[in-house]
Structure formats: structure tokens, C-alpha cells
C-alpha positions in Angstrom: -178.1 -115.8 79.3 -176.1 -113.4 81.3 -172.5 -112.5 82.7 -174.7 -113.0 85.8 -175.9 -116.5 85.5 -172.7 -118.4 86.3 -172.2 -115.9 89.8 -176.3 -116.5 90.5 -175.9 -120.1 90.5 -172.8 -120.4 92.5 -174.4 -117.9 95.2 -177.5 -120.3 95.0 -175.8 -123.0 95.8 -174.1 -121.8 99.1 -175.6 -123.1 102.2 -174.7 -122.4 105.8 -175.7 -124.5 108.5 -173.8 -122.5 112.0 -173.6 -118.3 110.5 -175.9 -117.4 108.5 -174.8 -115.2 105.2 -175.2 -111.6 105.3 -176.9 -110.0 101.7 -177.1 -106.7 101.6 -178.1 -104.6 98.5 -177.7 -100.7 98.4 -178.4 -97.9 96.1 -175.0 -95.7 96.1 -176.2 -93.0 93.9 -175.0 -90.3 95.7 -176.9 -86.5 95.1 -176.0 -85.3 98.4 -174.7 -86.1 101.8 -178.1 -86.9 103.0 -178.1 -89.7 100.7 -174.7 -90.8 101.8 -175.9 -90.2 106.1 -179.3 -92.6 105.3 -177.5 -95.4 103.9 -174.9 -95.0 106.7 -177.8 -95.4 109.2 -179.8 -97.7 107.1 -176.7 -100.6 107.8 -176.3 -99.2 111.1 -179.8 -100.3 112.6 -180.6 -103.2 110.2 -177.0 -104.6 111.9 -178.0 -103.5 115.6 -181.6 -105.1 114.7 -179.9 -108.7 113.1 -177.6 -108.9 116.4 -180.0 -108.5 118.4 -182.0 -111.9 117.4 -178.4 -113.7 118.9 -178.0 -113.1 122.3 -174.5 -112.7 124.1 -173.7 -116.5 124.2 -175.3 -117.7 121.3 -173.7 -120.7 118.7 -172.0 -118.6 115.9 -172.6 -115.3 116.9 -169.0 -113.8 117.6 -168.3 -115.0 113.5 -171.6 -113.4 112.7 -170.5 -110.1 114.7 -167.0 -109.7 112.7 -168.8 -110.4 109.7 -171.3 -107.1 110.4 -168.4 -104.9 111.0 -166.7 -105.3 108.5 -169.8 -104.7 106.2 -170.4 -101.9 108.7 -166.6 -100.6 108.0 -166.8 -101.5 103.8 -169.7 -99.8 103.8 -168.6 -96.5 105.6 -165.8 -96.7 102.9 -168.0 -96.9 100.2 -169.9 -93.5 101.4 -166.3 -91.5 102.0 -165.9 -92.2 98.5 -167.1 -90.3 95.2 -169.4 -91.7 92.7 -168.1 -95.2 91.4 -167.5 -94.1 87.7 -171.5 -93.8 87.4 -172.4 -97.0 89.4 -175.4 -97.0 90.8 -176.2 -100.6 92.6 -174.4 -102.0 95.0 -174.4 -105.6 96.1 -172.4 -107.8 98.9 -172.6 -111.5 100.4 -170.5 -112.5 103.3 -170.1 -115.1 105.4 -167.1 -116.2 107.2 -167.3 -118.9 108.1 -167.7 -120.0 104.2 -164.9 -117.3 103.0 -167.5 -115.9 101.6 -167.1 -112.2 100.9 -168.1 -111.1 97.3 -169.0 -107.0 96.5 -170.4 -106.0 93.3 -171.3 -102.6 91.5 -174.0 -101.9 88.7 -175.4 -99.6 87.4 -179.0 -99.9 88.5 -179.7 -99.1 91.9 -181.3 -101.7 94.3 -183.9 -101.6 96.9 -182.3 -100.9 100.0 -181.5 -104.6 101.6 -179.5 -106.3 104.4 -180.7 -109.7 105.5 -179.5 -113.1 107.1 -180.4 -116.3 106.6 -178.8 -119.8 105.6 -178.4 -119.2 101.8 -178.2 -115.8 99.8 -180.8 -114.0 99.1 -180.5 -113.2 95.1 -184.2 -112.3 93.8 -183.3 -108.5 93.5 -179.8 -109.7 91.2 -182.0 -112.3 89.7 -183.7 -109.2 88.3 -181.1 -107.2 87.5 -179.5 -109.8 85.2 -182.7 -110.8 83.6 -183.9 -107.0 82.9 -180.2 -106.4 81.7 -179.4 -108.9 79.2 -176.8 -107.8 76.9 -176.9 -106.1 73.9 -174.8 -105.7 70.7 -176.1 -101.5 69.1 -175.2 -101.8 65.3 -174.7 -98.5 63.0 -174.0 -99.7 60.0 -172.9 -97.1 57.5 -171.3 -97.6 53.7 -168.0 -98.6 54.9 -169.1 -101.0 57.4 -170.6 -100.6 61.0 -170.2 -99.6 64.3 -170.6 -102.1 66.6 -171.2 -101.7 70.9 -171.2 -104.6 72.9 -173.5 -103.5 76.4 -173.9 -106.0 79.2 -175.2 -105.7 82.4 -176.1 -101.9 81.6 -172.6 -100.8 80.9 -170.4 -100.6 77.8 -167.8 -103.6 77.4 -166.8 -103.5 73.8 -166.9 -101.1 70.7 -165.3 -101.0 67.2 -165.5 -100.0 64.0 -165.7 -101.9 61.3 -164.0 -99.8 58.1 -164.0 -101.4 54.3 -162.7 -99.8 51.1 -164.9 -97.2 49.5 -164.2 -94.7 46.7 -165.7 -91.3 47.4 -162.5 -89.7 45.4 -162.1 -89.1 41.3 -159.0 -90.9 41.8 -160.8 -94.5 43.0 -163.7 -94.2 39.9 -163.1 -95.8 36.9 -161.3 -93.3 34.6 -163.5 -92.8 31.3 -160.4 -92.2 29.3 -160.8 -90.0 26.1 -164.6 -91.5 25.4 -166.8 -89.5 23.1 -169.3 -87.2 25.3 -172.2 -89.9 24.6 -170.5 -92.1 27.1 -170.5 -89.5 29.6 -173.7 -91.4 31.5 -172.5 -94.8 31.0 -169.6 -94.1 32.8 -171.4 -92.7 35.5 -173.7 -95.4 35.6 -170.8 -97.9 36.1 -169.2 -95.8 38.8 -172.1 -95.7 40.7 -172.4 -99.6 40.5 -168.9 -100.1 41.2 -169.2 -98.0 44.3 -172.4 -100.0 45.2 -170.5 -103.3 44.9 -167.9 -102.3 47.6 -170.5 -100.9 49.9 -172.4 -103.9 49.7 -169.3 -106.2 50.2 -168.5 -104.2 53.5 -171.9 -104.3 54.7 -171.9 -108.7 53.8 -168.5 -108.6 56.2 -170.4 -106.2 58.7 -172.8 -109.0 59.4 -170.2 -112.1 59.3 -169.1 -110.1 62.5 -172.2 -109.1 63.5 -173.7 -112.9 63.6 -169.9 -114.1 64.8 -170.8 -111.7 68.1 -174.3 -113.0 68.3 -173.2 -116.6 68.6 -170.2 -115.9 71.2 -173.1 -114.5 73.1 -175.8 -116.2 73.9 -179.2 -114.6 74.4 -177.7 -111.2 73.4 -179.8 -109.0 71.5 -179.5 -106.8 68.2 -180.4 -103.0 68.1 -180.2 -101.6 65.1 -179.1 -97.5 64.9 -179.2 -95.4 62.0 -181.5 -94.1 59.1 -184.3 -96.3 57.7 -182.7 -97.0 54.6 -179.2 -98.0 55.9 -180.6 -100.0 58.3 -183.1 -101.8 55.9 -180.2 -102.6 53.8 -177.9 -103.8 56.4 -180.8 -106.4 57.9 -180.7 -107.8 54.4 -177.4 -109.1 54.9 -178.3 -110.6 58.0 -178.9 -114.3 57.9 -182.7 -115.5 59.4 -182.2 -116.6 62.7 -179.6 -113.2 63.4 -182.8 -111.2 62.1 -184.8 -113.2 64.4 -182.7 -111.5 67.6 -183.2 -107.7 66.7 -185.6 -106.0 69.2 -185.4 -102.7 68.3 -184.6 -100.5 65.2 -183.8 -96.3 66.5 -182.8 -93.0 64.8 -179.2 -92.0 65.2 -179.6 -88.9 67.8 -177.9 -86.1 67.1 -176.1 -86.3 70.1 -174.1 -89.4 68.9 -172.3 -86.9 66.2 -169.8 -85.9 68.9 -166.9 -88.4 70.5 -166.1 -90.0 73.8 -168.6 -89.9 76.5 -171.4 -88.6 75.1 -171.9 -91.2 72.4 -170.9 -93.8 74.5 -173.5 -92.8 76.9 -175.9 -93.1 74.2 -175.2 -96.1 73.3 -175.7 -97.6 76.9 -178.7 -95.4 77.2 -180.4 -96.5 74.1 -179.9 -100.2 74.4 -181.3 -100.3 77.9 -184.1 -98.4 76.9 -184.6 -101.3 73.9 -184.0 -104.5 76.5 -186.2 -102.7 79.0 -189.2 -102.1 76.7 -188.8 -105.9 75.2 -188.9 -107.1 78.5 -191.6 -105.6 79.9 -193.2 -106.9 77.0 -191.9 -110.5 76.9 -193.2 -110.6 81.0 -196.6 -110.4 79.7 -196.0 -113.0 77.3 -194.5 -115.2 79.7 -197.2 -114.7 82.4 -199.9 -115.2 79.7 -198.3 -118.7 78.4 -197.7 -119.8 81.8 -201.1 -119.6 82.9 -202.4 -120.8 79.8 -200.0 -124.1 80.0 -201.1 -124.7 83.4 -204.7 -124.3 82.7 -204.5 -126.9 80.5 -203.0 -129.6 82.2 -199.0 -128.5 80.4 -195.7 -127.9 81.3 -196.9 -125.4 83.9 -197.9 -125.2 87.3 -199.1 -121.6 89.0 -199.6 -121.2 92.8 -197.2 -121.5 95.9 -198.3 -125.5 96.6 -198.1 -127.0 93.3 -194.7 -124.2 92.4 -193.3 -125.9 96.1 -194.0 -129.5 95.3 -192.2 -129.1 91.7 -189.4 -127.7 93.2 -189.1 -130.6 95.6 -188.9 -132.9 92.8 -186.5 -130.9 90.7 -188.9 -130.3 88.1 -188.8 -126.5 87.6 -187.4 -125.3 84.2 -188.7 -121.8 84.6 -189.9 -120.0 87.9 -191.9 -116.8 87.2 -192.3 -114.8 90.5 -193.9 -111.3 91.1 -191.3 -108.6 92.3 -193.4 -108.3 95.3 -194.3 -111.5 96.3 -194.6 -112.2 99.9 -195.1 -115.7 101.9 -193.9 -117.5 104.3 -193.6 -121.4 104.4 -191.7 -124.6 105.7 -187.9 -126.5 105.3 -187.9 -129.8 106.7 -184.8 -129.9 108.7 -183.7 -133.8 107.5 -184.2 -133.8 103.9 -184.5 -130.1 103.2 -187.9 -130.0 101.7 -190.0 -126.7 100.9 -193.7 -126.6 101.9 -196.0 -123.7 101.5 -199.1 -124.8 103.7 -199.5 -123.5 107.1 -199.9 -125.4 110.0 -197.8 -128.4 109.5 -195.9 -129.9 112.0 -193.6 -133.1 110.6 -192.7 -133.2 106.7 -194.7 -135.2 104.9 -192.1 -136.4 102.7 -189.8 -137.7 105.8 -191.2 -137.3 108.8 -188.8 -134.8 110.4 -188.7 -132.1 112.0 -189.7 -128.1 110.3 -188.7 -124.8 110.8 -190.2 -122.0 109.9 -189.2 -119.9 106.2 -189.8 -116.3 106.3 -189.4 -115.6 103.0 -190.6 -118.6 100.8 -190.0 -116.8 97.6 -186.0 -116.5 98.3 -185.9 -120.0 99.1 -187.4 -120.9 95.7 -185.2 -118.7 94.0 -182.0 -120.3 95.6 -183.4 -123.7 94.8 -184.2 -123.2 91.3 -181.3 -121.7 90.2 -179.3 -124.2 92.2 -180.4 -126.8 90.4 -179.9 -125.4 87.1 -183.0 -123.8 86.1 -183.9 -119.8 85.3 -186.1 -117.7 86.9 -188.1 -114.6 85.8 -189.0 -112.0 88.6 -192.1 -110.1 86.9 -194.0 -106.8 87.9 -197.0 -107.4 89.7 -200.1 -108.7 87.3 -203.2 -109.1 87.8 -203.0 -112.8 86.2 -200.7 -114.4 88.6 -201.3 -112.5 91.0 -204.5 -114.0 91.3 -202.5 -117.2 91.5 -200.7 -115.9 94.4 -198.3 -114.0 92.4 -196.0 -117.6 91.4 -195.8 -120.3 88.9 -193.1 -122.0 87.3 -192.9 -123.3 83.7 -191.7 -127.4 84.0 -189.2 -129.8 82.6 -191.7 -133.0 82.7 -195.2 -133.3 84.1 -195.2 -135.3 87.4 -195.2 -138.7 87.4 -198.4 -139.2 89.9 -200.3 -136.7 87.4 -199.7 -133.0 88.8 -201.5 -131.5 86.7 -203.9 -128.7 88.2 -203.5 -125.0 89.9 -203.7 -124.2 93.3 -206.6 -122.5 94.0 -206.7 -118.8 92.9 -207.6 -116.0 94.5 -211.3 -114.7 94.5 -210.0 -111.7 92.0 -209.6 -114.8 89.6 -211.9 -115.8 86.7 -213.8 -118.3 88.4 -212.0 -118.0 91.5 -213.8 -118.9 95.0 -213.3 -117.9 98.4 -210.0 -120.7 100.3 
């Protein structure tokens, strides 16, 4: 769970039946004026090329036209400008005629983007918000920790954690006027009274630690610092806290100094964490999807059978390859999906279809409309010979769905469609 999820499913569940809504995605790093010219000119002829599918004349177009300039004139602001305190992604949906109009910055760049259609296209911040789930960066240390809250690939929160601790003669036990014999004994019992404080402070370290963990769900740990602090601190961590930290890092020497440059660190080092879990919790995913559906589960893989659960409200899960490409069908009476080509009523109602370019948005904006996740993958050779989709399910089917559409011939088994 993300900051992201609650503006993803709001988006989703926009639709526009006269103007169509304008996405556009961007990547505003800006290393030179070229940079700045060619996404200038990019807007320019991807707005020239959308007007020019609506003639002079046409339903809705005048609405559609202000909308373009003024993402034309935002966007010429947005290059006059210097770099956005380090962001790097830039994001926009707009429609009059809904009120929508709704800019965001990130830090990750996107794939240049501008597109219109009758609901948002969000697969690109669908991946964003699942490739940047938040973080909380522990370094716990004798008096305490540090702790960095990171979400969405920037830095929200940090503090610091401080206990009692005696490093001075004045906070030991005094031995008094012992005989020299004691000498050790004394020691011995400073050093445990010192251990007992350090302890305590590390036990209220991970109160806060878990408290943070539970205000945010889906966060993950990362734990910074030498092997034995570290070790010690996860002992104070109850089971299921344990259960949530992904990575476990050497303190870089760059983190001795102040201000930016630790912060930087921070942000730097739990994205690299979250990234490299990720990429290996996609192959998990894509693994146990398959697998489910193989067997008859809670899983389906290919666009007909992914389609058909997404008509029925089915989809828990919908796992879809970054560069998935297909076209397909919306029935224009009861707003059915269809992936087959070549059909000309709905089979569900009998009305009328028009054609969907891109399928795959329309099964993002459906699934998350109605309240499910989805998990945009790189491109794998295991669902991609499934036609690069599948979707994990809520229930089986109640008429038996069951199977896998046919696979590609790059599949085990596969045979030629």
C-alpha cells in the first residue's frame, strides 16, 4: 500500500463520455536546453496529432482544444523553470469538462506520454507506486536509533531517537574507598549497568519502530549500521516487524556528514533496497501466478480468460508486463471488455462495440476501480508466453473458469493459435 493508491483509484474511476481526458507523463530532468526544446516539441506535435483526429465541427472538440493549451502553456512553464528541487517525473490528467486538472512531480522520470481517451491512462503511475513503496531506514545506535521515513522515493520524515547513557566517570557507579581487589568487580558492574540502559533504549527504539510500521501499511524496514548493532537491535524487534525487513546495509562513510548528503543517502539507499526486493518479488509473483492457474487456482493468465474475470469483478491481482501491447473491445451498453478480434455485437448484451486501442489501460482502470491491485512486471519469458497478462482471483468462476488461454508457441507445450 501506497500514498498512491487512494489517487490511482479515484483516477480509475473517472469516465468521460463527450471530451476525452488528456494524460500526459514527462521526464523533466533537465541536463541541458536540448532536453528542455524536445519535451517542448514532444507536447507540441503529440497535441497537433490528437486535434487532428476532431475535425473543425466536431462534438466536444472546442473543450478538448482549451484543455490542450493550457497543457501546452503549463507545460512551457514547467521548461522556463529550474530543476523542481530534484524531481524528476512529471505527471498531469485533465479534462474540463469533469474539472479535472491534477499535476504531479516524482522523482523517477517517466516515459515520455500524452494520450486521450475516455478514462486515464495510469499503468506508468501504477508502476511508480508499486516500485516505490515506502520505507522506514533504521540506524540504531546505543542511545537509540535514527529513524527515515521514504515514500514515493523522497524523504518525508526523520528523527532521532536519544535515551540516557553514561559514557562519563560521573554517571558510573562510584566504587567508594573499596580495597584494590574490588577494582574489577566494579568494573564489571559498570559495564552491565551501561548495558542495561543501552538495551532499554534500543526496547523503546523498536516500540517506535513497530508503532511506524503499523501506521503504515506495506512499508518496509531497512536496517543501516554495523553487523553487530544491527543484530542486536533486530532482537528487540517483535516477529512479524522482523518479518518486514528487506535489506540489512553498511553505514557509508558518506552519512558521517549533515544535511543533504545523508539525507540523500538515505533516499538513495532505500530505493536501491525496495527496487532490488521488487524485482525479486515480480519473479515470485509471476512464478505463483502461473503455477495457480496451471492448476485450476485462484489464477487465470492470458488476455481472454484476464478479460472475462474482469467482467465479472473477479480480479484480486492483475499482473501485466510493462510492455504489453493489444487491442480489444468495450460494448457500448453495458461497458464490457473483450479481447477477441473480430466480434461484432457483445455477447454478454447484444449491443453495439467500439474498438479499444490499448486493452491493457482499460484493464488497469477497471481493476483498480473496482478495488483491486495491480502489478506491472518487466517483460518475462513465463507470461509472456501467456501473452504477457494474468491476474491472481478473488473466487473461481461460478460456471468453472478454470483453464489458460492458449500460450504462445515459446511456451512449454505451447502450439501454434
Amino acid at each position: 500500500m501506497t500514498e498512491l493508491d487512494g489517487t490511482l483509484t479515484d483516477l480509475a474511476r473517472l469516465r468521460s463520455v463527450g471530451e476525452p481526458i488528456v494524460s500526459l507523463y514527462l521526464d523533466v530532468r533537465w541536463a541541458d536546453e536540448q532536453q528542455r526544446e524536445r519535451v517542448r516539441l514532444f507536447v507540441q506535435e503529440r497535441v497537433r496529432q490528437t486535434l487532428a483526429h476532431y475535425p473543425p465541427g466536431t462534438p466536444d472538440r472546442p473543450a478538448l482544444d482549451r484543455t490542450l493549451q493550457r497543457v501546452l502553456a503549463h507545460v512551457g512553464q514547467l521548461t522556463t523553470q529550474a530543476s523542481q528541487a530534484e524531481k524528476d517525473g512529471f505527471a498531469l490528467f485533465a479534462c474540463e469538462g469533469l474539472g479535472l486538472w491534477q499535476p504531479m512531480l516524482f522523482r523517477r522520470p517517466f516515459a515520455p506520454e500524452l494520450c486521450t481517451d475516455a478514462i486515464p491512462h495510469l499503468t506508468q503511475l501504477a508502476r511508480l507506486a508499486d516500485d516505490l513503496e515506502p520505507a522506514i531506514v533504521v540506524v540504531p545506535n546505543q542511545a537509540g536509533a535514527d529513524l527515515y521515513e521514504v515514500r514515493l522515493g523522497e524523504l518525508a520524515a526523520e528523527s532521532s531517537l536519544r535515551g540516557f547513557v553514561p559514557r562519563r566517570d560521573r554517571d558510573r557507579f562510584n566504587p567508594g574507598a573499596a580495597r584494590p581487589g574490588q577494582r574489577f568487580e566494579r568494573q564489571e558492574k559498570d559495564g552491565r549497568h551501561e548495558e542495561a540502559f543501552v538495551q532499554r533504549n534500543r526496547r523503546a527504539a523498536a516500540a517506535e519502530v513497530e508503532l511506524r510500521l503499523a501506521r503504515t501499511p506495506g512499508a518496509h524496514l531497512v536496517l543501516v549500521g554495523t553487523a553487530q548493532n544491527v543484530a542486536a537491535f533486530e532482537r528487540e524487534l517483535p516477529e512479524r516487524a522482523r518479518a518486514r525487513v528487506i535489506a540489512r546495509l553498511p553505514r557509508p562513510r558518506e552519512w558521517e556528514g549533515a544535511g543533504g548528503a545523508r539525507r540523500d543517502g538515505v533516499v538513495a539507499g532505500a530505493s536501491g533496497a525496495v527496487a532490488e526486493h521488487e524485482r525479486a518479488a515480480e519473479r515470485r509473483i509471476v512464478d505463483g501466478l502461473v503455477g495457480e492457474a496451471l492448476r485450476g487456482g485462484l489464477g487465470v493468465v492470458g488476455p481472454e480468460d484476464v478479460v472475462q474475470a474482469v467482467n465479472e469483478g473477479r480480479v484480486h491481482r492483475l499482473v501485466l508486463e510493462e510492455d504489453f501491447q493489444r487491442a480489444g473491445w468495450q460494448c457500448d451498453r453495458c461497458t464490457a471488455l473483450g479481447a477477441t478480434r473480430g466480434a461484432d455485437l457483445c455477447p454478454y448484451c447484444g449491443g453495439d462495440l467500439h474498438t479499444v486501442q490499448q486493452l491493457g489501460e482499460a484493464l488497469v482502470a477497471r481493476t483498480l476501480a473496482g478495488g483491486g491491485a495491480v502489478e506491472v512486471v518487466a517483460h518475462a519469458n513465463r507470461l509472456h508466453g501467456y501473452r504477457g497478462v494474468g491476474a491472481f482471483l478473488r473466487q473461481t468462476a461460478p460456471t468453472g473458469l478454470r483453464g489458460a488461454s492458449p500460450p504462445w508457441p515459446t511456451a512449454p507445450g505451447a502450439s501454434q493459435p
